[in-house]
N, C-alpha and C positions, 0 to 999 in steps of 0.2 A: 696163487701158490703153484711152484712148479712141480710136473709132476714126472719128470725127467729124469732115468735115473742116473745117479753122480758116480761118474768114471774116476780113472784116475787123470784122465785128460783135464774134465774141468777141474777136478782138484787141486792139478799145476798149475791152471789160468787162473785163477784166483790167486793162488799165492804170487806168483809173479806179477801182479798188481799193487800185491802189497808193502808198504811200504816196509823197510827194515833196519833205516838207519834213527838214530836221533835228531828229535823234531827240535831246533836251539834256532830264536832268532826267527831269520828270513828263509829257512828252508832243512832240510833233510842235509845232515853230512854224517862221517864218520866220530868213533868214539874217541877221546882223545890219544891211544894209541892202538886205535883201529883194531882193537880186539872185539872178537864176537862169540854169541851162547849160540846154542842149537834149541829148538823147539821140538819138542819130544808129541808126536800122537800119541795120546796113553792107548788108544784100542790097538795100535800096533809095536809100541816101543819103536819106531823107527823119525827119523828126523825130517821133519815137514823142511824148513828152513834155517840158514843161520841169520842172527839179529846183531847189530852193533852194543855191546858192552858196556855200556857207559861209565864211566871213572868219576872220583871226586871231581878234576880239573872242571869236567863238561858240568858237574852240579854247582859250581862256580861259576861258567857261564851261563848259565840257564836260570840262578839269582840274581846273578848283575841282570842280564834280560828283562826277569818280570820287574825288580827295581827300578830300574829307567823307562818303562812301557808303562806304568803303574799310574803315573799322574794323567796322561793323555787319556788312557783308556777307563780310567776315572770320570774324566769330564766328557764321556761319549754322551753322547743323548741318548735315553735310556729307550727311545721307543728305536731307533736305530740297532741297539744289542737285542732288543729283541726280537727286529726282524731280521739278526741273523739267528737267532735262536732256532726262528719260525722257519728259516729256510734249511737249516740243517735237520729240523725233525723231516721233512719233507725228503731231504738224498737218503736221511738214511731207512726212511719208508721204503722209499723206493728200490734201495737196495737191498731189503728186505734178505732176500735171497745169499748175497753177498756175504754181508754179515753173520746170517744164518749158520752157513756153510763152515764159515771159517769157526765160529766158535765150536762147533761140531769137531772139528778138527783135533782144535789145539788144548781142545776142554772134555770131549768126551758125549756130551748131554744128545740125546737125539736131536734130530732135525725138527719135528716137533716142537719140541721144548724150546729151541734154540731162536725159532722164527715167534714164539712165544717171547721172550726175553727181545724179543728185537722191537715187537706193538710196545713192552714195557718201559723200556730201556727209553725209548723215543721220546716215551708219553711226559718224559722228565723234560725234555729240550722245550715239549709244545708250552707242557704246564710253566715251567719257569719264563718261558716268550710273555706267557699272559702276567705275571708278574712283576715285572721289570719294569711298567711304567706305574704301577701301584707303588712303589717305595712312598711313604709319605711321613711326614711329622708332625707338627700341633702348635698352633700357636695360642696362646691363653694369657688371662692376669693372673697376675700372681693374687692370694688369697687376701691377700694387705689390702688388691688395687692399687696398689706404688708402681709397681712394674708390670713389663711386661715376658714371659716364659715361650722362648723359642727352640721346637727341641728337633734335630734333624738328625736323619742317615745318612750317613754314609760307610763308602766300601773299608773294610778292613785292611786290605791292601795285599799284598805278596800271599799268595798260597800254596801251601803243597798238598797235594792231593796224593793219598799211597790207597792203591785198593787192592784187590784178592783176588782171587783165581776163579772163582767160580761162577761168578755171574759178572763176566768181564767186558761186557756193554752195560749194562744196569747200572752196576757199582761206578761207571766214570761218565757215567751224564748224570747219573744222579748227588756227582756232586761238582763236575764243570757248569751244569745248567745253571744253578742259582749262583758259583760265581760269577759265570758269567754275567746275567743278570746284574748283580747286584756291582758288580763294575770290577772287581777283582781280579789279577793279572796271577796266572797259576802257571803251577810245576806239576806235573803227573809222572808218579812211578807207579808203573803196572806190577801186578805180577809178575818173577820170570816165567812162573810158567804157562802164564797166557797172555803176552804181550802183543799180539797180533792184531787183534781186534783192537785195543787202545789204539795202536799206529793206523787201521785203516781209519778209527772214528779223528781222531786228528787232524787226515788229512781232508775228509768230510768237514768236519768243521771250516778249515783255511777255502776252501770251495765254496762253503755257504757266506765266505766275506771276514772270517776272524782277521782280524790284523796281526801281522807278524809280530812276534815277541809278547804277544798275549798268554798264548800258550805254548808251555814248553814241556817233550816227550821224555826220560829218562829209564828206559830198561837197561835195567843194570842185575848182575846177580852179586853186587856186591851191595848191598841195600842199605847196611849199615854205615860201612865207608862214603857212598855217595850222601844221602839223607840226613847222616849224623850233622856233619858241619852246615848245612844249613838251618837246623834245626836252632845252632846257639847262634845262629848268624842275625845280629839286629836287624834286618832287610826284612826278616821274613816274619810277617807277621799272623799266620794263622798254620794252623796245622788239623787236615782231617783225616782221619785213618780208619778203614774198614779191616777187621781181621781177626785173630787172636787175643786174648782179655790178655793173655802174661806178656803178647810184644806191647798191646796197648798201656800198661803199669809202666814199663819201660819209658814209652815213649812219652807220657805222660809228666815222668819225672825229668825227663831232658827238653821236655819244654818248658819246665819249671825255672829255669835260668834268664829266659827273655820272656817269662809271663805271655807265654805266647798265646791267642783263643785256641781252644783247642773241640774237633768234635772227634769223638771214639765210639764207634757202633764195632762194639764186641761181641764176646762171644753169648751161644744161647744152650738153654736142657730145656726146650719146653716141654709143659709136662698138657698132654692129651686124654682130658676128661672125659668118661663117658658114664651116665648117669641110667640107673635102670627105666625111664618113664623116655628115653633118647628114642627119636626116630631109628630104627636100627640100619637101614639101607645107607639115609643120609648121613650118616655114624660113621661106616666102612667106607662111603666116598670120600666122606671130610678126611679120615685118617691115612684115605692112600694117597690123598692130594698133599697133607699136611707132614707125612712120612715119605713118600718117593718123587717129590720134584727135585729136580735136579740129583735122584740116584741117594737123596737123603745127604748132599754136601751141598746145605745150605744153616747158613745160622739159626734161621729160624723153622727148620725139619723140627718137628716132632721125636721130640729126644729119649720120652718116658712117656707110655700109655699106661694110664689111671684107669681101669674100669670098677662100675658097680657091682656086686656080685651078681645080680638078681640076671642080669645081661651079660656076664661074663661068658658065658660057654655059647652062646652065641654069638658072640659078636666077635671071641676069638675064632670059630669056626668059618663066620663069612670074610673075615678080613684073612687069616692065613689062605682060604680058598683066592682069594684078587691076588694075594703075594705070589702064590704057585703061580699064577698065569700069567706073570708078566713076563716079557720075555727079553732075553740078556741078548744083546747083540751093539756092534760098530754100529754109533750112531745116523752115520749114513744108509745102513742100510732099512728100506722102507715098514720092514718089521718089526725093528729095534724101539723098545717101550722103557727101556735103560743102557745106557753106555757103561762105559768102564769106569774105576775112582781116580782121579786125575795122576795118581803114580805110586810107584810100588811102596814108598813107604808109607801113606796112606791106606792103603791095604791091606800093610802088616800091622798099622792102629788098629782098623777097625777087626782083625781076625783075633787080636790078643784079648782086646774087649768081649767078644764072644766068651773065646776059653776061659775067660777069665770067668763068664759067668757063669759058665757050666760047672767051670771047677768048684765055684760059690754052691752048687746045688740047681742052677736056672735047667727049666727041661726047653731041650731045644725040638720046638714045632716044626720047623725050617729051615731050610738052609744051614748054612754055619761054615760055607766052606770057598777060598777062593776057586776060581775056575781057570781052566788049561786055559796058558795063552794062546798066540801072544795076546799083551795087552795085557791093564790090572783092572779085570772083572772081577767081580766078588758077588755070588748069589743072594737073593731077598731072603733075610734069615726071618725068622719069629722066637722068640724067647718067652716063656711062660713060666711061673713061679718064682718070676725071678727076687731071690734076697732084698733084703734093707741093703745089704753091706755092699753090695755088688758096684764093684767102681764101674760100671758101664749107666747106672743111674742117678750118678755125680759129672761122669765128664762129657765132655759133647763126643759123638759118635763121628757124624760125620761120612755117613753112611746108610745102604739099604737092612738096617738094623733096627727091628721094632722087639724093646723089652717091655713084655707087661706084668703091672704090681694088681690084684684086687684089692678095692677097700669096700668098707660098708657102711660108712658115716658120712657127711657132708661136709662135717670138721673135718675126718681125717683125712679127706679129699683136700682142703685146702691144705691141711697141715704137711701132706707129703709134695704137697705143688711148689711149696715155700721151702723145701728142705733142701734150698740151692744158694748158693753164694751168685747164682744169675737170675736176670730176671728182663730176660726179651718179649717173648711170648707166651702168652696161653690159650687154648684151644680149649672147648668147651659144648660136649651136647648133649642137649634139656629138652624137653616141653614146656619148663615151668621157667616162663620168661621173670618171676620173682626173684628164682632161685640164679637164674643167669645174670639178672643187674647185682643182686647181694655180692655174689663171687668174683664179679666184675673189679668191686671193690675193695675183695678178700683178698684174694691174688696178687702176689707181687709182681707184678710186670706192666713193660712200657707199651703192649699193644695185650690185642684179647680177641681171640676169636671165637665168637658166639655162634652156633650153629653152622660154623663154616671153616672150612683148614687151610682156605686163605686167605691175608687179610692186608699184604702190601699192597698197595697203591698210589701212584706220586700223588694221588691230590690229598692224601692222608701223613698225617706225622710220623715216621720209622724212627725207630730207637728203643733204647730202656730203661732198664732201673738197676742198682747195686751193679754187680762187676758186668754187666752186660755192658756198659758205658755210660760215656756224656753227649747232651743235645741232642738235636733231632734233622730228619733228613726228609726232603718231601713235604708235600702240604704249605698250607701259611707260614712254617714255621720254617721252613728251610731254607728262607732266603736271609731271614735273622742270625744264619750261622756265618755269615760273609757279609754284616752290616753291625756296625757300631755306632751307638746314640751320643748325640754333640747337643749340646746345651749352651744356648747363647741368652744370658739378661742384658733385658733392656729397659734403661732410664724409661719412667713413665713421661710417654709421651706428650701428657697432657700439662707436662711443668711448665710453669714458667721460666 
């Protein structure tokens, strides 16, 4: 790790590495009418670089692309794709720094966090290499003994991949890795507002040996015009989308036309249990891990804090006392413990959420107020008494905003855990490991964190339940999101 600190020198040399035009085909060109976006640094409002645009035309060529690259890169030998898999988890190790930086940049998150998300981000490329030559299927008799039942995978074919802003290495290996693997020829649209980091990890990829026309890059701020037409485009047959539950309903319904697979990792309100018999120290680590990674703009942030009564006045005392102390600064600078919210309307969500609860009656413990730019920082708030009604414990924050409800039952615990139209995550801290498998299976949601406030990991299954979305991402399961089951009977062999 370097311990250097970051000028605006190398901050120029980085960016001028990086790529900025549309990855289409056999190399980098312009948009189809060479228009371009700016990349905004939230900690300074000012423009890192300009990016190519991309138009429906280029989302045009970049289907026809993975279409025709689809059968070859199909029939690659699977221990081949994975050791390019295995060689790009290795550049992008190494550029650790690199990547680091730039998502610092274009995203906000400290430096910390950022070389954080880079070990993670990676550990998709290394995990999915190991599973690429595992693809397998089953051969058996039928139950008669007449025949015989052969059942195979294969890749689904054409992909587009749309991810989000905020963990913008994560979210696109975590879902190029398994298609790659699994032999699938994809389309990637970034975020606009962090497309940077997709176009260095790209060209990383074409370095560690991707063949041309496997993958193809599309920043565009016109997401809907680009993506919509390939969405009813027969060609394209899978679609995965990290983001918002209302764009995922949307998008959901317009893949509904070509029956397309679909995976959607939506939105989350986890709700952050804390039980009077809780370790109390381990309690306030879980819940700053679980509420401030990534500044609290991540899906699965700790949305609503549950506590016990019996614990309540302690546990809000040690946790607002860690919130005071973190300390707000430009994530490059080496004291910085949170960045800014990736941009100003974002900031004005998360500040009306606040008022909102105040106005509801919530007593504000902390914070509550953005901070002088430039840049859109916003203080680590705390919320106490807060309402039933209070729409900041319905909707995702998205943000350094911790509201907490007291309950005193165990039922009611689950009961206000489940009073979500989502169901991502839940966070949970016990002594009474009875009481944490019971809840385990009380709670609605697709992951569960038991004594701990973090719980993604590629070799573990990500996703959820109700409008959080569909299918899962990471683990065994992830490569089933980019492989379809073919079924071939066969005459028993032993006829005459």
């Amino acid at each position: 790790m370097t311990t250097t600190p970051i000028t605006p020198e190398i901050e120029r040399s980085l960016l001028a590495r990086v790529p900025t035009q549309i990855l289409l085909g056999s190399g980098w060109v312009d948009s189809a009418d060479s228009s371009t976006f700016d990349v905004i640094d939230p900690s300074t409002g000012e423009v890192l670089v300009a990016v190519a645009d991309a138009r429906p035309a280029d989302g045009e060529l970049a289907l026809a692309t993975a279409h025709a690259s689809q059968a070859s890169w199909a029939a690659t030998a699977p221990r081949h794709r994975a050791e390019i898999l295995r060689r790009a988890f290795e550049l992008v190790t190494a550029r650790t720094e690199d990547f680091a930086l730039l998502m610092t940049l274009e995203m906000g998150k400290p430096l910390a966090e950022s070389r954080g998300e880079v070990a993670y981000g990676a550990e998709f490329l290394r995990w999915f290499s190991e599973e690429a030559p595992r693809i397998s299927g089953r051969y058996s008799t039928a139950p008669d003994g007449k025949n015989r039942l052969l059942v195979l995978k294969r890749p689904v074919g054409p992909s587009l991949l749309i991810t989000p802003w905020n963990f913008p290495l994560a979210m696109a290996t975590r879902k190029i890795a398994p298609a790659i693997a699994a032999g699938c020829t994809m389309i990637l649209k970034p975020a606009a507002l962090t497309p940077l980091t997709a176009l260095l990890l790209a060209e990383t990829l074409r370095e560690a040996g991707l063949p041309d026309g496997v993958l193809c890059v599309l920043p565009t701020t016109s997401a809907g015009a680009v993506t919509g037409p390939l969405i009813t485009d027969p060609r394209l047959r899978k679609l995965s989308f990290t983001g918002s539950t209302e764009v995922g309903r949307r998008l959901i319904a317009d893949s509904a036309h070509q029956v397309l697979r679909v995976s959607m990792e939506l939105g989350g309100n986890a709700p952050f249990i804390v039980f009077d018999d809780a370790d109390l120290d381990s309690a306030v680590d879980g819940a700053i891990a679980a509420k401030m990674r990534n500044g609290g703009e991540a899906c699965v942030a700790a949305n609503r804090f549950l506590v016990q009564r019996g614990i309540s006045k302690a546990f809000v005392d040690a946790f607002t006392a860690r919130m005071a102390a973190i300390t707000v600064a430009r994530g490059t600078e080496p004291e910085s413990a949170m960045g800014p919210l990736v941009d100003e309307a974002t900031r004005q969500k998360v500040a009306a959420l606040v008022q909102g609860a105040v106005e509801d009656g919530a007593v504000l413990s902390l914070g509550g107020h953005p901070l002088a730019g430039p840049g859109y920082f916003y203080e680590p708030t705390v919320l106490t008494d807060v309402p039933a009604n209070a729409r900041i414990l319905t909707e995702e924050i998205f943000g350094p905003v911790a509201p907490i409800v007291i309950f005193d039952s165990e039922d009611e615990a689950v009961e206000l855990a489940n009073a979500t139209e989502f169901g991502l995550v839940a966070f949970m801290f016990t002594r009474d490991l009875n009481r944490g498998l019971r809840l385990s299976e009380r709670i609605d949601s697709g992951m569960f964190g038991l004594n701990a406030g973090v719980v993604s990991n590629p070799a573990a299954p990500f996703g959820g339940v109700k409008q959080s979305g569909l299918g899962r991402e990471g683990g065994l399961e992830g490569i089933d999101e980019y492989l379809e089951t073919r079924y071939v009977g066969i005459a028993d062999p032993f006829r005459d």
